[in-house]
ROMI-117330 format. One record per atom (N, C-alpha, C): x, y, z; residue in one letter; atom name. Coordinates in pm, whole numbers, plus 50000, padded with zeros to 5 digits. Each point is the difference from the previous one (the first is absolute). Example, Ala and Ser with C-alpha at 12.3 -4.5 7.8 and 13.67 -1.06 7.14 Angstrom:
<tortis>
TORTI  east north    up r  a
TORTI 51319 49431 50780 a  N
TORTI 49911 50119 50000 a CA
TORTI 50090 50120 50000 a  C
TORTI 49965 50105 49928 s  N
TORTI 50082 50119 50006 s CA
TORTI 49923 50109 50073 s  C
</tortis>
This chain:
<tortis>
TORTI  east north    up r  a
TORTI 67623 18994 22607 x  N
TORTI 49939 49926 50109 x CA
TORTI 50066 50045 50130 x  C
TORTI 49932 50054 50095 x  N
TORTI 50050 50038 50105 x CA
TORTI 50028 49879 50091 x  C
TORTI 50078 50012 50133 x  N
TORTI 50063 49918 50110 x CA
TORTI 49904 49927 50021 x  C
TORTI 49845 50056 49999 x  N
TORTI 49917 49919 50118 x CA
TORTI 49892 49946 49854 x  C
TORTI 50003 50032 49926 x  N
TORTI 49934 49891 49859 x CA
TORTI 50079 49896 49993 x  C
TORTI 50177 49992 49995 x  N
TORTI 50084 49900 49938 x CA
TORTI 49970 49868 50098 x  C
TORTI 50000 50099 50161 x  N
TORTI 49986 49914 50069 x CA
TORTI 49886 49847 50044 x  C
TORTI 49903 50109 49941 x  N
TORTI 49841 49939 50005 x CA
TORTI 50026 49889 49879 x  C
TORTI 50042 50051 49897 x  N
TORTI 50017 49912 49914 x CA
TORTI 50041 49868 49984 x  C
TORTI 50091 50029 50102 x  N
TORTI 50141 49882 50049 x CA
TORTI 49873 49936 50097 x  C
TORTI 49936 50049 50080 x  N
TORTI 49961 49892 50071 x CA
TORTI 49839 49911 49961 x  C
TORTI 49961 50131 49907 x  N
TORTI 49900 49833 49923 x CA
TORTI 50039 49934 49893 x  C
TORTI 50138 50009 49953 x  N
TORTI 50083 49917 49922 x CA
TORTI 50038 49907 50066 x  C
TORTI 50039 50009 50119 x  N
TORTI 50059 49884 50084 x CA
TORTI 49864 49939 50044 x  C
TORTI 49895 50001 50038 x  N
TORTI 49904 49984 50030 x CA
TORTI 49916 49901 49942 x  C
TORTI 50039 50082 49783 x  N
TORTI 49875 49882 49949 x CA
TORTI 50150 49900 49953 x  C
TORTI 50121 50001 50019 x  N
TORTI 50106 49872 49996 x CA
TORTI 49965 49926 50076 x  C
TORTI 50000 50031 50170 x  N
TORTI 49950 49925 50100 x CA
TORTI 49873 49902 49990 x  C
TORTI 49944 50070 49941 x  N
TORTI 49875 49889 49957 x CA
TORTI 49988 49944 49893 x  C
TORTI 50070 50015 49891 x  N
TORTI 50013 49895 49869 x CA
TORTI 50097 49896 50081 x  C
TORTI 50079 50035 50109 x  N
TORTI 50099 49847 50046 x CA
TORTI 49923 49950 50053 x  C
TORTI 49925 50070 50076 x  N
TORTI 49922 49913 50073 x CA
TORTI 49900 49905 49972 x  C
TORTI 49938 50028 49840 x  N
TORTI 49923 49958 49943 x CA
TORTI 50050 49913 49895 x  C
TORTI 50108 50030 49957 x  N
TORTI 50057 49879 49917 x CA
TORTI 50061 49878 50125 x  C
TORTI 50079 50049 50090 x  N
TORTI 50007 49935 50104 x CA
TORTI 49864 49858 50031 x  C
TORTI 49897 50084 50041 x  N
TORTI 49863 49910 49998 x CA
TORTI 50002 49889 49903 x  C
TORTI 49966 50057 49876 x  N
TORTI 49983 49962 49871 x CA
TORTI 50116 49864 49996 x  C
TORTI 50109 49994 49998 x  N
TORTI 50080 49903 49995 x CA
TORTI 50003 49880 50100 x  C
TORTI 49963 50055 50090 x  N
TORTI 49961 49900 50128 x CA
TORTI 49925 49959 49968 x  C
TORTI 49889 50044 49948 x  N
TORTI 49843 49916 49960 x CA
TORTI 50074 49869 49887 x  C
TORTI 50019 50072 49935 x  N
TORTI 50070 49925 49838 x CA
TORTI 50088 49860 50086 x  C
TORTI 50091 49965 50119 x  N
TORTI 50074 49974 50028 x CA
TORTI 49938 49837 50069 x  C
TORTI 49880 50041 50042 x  N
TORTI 49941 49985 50090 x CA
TORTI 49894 49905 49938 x  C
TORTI 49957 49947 49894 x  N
TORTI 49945 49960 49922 x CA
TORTI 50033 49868 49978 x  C
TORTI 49887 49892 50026 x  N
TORTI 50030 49876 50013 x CA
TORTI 50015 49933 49877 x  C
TORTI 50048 49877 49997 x  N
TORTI 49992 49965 49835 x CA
TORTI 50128 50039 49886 x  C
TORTI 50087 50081 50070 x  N
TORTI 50123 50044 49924 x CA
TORTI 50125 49928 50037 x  C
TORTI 50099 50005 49928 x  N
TORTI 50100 49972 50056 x CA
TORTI 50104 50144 50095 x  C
TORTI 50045 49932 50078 x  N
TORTI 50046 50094 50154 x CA
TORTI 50108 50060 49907 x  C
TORTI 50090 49900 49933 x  N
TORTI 50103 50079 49970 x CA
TORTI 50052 49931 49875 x  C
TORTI 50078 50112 49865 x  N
TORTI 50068 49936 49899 x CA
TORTI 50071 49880 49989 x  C
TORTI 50065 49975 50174 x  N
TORTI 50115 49890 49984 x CA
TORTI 49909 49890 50022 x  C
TORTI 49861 50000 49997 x  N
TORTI 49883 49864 50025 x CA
TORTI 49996 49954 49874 x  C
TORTI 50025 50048 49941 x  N
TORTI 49901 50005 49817 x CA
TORTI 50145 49866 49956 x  C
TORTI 49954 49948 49899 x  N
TORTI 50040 49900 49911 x CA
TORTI 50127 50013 49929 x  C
TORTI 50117 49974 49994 x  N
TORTI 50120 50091 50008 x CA
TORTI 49951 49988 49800 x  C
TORTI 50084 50098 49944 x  N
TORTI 49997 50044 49884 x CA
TORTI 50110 49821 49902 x  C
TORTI 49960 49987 49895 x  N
TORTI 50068 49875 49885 x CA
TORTI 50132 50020 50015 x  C
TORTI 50122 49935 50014 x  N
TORTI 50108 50001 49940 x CA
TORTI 50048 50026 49883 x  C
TORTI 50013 50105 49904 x  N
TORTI 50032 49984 49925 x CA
TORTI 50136 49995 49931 x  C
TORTI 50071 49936 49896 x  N
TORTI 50143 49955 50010 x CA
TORTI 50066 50170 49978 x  C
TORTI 50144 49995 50044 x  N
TORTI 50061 50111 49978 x CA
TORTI 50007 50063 49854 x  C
TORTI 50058 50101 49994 x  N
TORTI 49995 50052 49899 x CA
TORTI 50158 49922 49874 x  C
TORTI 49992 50031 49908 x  N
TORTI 50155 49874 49941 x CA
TORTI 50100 50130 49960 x  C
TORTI 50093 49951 50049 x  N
TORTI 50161 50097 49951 x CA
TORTI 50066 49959 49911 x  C
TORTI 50076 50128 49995 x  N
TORTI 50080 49953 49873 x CA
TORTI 50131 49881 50074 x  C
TORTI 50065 49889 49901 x  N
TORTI 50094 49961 50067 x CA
TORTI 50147 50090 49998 x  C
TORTI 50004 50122 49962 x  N
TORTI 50131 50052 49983 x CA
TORTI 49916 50177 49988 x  C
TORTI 50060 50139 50056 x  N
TORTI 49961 50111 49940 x CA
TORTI 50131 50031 49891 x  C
TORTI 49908 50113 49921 x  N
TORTI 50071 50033 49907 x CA
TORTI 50148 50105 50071 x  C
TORTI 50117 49936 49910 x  N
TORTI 50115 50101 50085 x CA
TORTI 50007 50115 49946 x  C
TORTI 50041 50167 50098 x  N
TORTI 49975 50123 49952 x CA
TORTI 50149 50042 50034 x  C
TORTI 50024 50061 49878 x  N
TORTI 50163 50103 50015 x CA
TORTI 50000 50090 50110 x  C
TORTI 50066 49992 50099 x  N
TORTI 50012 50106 50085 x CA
TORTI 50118 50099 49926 x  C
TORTI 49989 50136 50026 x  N
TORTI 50074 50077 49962 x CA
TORTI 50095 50030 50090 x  C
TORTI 50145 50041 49961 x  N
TORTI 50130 49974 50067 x CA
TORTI 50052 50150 50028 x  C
TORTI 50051 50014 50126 x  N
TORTI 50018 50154 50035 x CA
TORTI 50122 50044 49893 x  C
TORTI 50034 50110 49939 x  N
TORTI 50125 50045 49904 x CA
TORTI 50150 49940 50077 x  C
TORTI 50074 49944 49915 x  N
TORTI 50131 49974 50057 x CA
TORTI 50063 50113 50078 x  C
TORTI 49959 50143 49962 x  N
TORTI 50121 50070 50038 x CA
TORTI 49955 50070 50149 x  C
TORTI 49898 49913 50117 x  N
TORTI 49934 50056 50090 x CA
TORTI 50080 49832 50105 x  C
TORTI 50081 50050 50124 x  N
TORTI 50055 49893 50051 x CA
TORTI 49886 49988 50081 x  C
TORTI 49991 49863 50014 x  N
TORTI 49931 49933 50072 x CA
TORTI 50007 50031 50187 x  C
TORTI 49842 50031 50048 x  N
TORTI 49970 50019 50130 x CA
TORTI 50065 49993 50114 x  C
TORTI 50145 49997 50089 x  N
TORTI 50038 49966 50100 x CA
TORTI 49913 50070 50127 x  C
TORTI 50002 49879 50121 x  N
TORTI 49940 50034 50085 x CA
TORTI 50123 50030 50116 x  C
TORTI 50036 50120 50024 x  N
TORTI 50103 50053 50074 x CA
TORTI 49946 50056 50145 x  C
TORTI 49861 49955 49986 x  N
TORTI 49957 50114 50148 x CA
TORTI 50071 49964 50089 x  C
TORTI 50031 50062 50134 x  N
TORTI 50045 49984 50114 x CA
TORTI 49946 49901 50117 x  C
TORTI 50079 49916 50020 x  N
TORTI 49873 49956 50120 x CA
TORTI 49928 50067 50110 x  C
TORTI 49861 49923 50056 x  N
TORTI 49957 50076 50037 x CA
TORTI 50050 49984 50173 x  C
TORTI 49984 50149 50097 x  N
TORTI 50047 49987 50087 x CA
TORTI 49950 49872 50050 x  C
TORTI 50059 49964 50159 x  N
TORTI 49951 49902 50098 x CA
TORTI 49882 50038 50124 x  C
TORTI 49861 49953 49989 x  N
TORTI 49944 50076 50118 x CA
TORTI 50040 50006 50098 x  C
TORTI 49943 50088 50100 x  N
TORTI 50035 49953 50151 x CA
TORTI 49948 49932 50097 x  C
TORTI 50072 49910 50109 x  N
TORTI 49953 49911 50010 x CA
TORTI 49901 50019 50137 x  C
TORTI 49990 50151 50053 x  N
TORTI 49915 50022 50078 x CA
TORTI 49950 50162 49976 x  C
TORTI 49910 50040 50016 x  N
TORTI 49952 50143 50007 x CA
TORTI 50112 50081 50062 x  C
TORTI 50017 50119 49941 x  N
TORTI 50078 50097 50015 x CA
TORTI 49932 50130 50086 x  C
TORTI 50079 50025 50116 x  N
TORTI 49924 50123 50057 x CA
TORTI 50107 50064 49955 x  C
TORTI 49912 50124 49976 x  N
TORTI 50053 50134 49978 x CA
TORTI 50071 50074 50144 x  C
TORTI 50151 50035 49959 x  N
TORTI 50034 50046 50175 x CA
TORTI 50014 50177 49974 x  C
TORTI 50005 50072 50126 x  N
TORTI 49958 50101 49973 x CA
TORTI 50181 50091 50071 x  C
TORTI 50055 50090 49898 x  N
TORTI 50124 50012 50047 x CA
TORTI 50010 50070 50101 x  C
</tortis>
């Protein structure tokens, strides 16, 4: 497909998009627009209560597995972290 086909292409592609929005566009407005409906979901009759669902009174307990004795346990040794500063720093020039 040469430069000036791809191009042509591109623009009655964009062309017949432009007019399916425009036409579903229409189309929904009409639909919208229609007397006798309700305007909106939150009008409608709210949905039954129905009771929650029932739990257990206790879950079942599960073995967690235990790291090998011969691995010492995690210390957190990082360094603290510096202190910001308490105003912007210019750069000086020597």
């Amino acid at each position: 497909m040469t430069g000036r086909g791809a191009a042509n292409f591109l623009t009655r592609a964009t062309a017949g998009l432009a007019a399916a929005f425009f036409t579903t566009s229409l189309v929904l407005s009409l639909i919208a627009s229609q007397p006798g409906r309700d305007r909106s979901i939150l009008d409608q009759a709210p949905a039954p209560v129905t009771q929650p669902a029932k739990t257990p009174k206790s879950l079942p307990q599960v073995d967690t597995p235990q790291p090998p004795a011969s691995t010492p346990p995690p210390t957190d040794t990082a360094p603290p972290a510096p202190q910001a500063p308490s105003a912007p720093r210019v750069p000086q020039s020597k």
